[in-house]
Legacy VTK file of the C-alpha trace (Angstrom):
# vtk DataFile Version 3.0
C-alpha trace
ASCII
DATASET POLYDATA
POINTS 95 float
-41.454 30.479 17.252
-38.265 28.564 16.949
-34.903 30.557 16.687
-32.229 29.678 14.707
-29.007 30.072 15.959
-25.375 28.881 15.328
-23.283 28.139 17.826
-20.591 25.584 17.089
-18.860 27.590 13.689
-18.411 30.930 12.087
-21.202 32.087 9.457
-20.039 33.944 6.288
-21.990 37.275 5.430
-24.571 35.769 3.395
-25.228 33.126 6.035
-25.916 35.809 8.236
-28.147 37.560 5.901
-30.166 34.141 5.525
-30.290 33.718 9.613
-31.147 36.835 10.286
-33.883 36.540 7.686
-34.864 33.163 8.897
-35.589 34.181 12.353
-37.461 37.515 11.529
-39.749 35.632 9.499
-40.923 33.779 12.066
-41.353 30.107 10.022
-42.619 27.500 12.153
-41.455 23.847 12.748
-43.067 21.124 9.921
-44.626 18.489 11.976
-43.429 15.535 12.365
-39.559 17.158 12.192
-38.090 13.676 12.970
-39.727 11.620 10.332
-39.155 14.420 8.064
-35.306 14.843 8.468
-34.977 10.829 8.024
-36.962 10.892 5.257
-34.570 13.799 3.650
-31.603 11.679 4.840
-32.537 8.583 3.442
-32.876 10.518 0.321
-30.185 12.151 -0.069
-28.180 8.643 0.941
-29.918 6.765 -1.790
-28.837 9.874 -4.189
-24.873 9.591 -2.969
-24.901 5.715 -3.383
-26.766 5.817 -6.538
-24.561 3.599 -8.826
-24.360 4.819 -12.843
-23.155 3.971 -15.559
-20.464 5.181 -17.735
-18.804 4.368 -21.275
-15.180 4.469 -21.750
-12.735 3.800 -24.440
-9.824 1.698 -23.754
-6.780 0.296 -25.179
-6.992 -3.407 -25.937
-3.605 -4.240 -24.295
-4.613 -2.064 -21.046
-8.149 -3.777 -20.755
-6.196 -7.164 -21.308
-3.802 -6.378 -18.498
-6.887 -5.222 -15.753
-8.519 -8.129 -17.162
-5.337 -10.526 -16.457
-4.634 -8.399 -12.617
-8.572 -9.015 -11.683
-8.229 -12.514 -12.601
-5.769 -12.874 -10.397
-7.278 -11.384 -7.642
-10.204 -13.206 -8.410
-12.167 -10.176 -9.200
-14.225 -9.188 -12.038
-12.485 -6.376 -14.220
-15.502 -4.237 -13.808
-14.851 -4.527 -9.706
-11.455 -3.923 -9.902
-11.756 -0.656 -12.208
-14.770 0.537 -10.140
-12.398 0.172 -6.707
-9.159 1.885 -8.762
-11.409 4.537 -9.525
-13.107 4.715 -6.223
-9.770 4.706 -4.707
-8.291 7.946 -6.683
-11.727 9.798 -6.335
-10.659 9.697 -2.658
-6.921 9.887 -2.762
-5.762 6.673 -1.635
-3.984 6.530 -5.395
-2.058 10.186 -6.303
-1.531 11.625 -8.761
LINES 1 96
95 0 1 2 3 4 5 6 7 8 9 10 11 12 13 14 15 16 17 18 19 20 21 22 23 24 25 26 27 28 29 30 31 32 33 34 35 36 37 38 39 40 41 42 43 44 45 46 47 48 49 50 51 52 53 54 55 56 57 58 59 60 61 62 63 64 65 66 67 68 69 70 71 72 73 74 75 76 77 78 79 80 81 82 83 84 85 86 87 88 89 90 91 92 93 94
């Protein structure tokens, strides 16, 4: 039977619970643990990276303006908005 332990961070009371109930249950190993935990990884990747799409209203003179600054760039305005947006979803542009 495999144990579960935790060594490298502190466990909240509920993750406790769970490991303790984890290893008195005695659950064994799926086979083929490697493939498996690529497969899941690959998954959830292709779930993070997973592109959608979204509709937004915009002022004409604002769209004009992206429109004009992605030109210039040599961009399309749908790149450019995607990176402005990717760059405040991880705070390289505050608030």
């Amino acid at each position: 039977m495999q144990k579960y332990h935790n060594n490298n961070y502190e466990l909240e009371e509920y993750e406790k619970e769970l490991l303790k109930a984890l290893n008195k249950a005695g659950y064994k190993s799926v086979p083929n643990l490697k493939r498996e935990m690529a497969r899941y990884r690959a998954i959830a990747k292709a779930t993070l990276t997973k592109k959608r799409n979204i509709n937004i209203r915009i002022s004409e003179s604002d769209l004009l303006k992206i429109k004009a600054k992605a030109a210039r760039k040599g961009l399309p305005y749908q790149t450019m908005i995607t990176s402005l947006i990717h760059q405040y979803s991880t705070d390289q542009i505050k608030d």
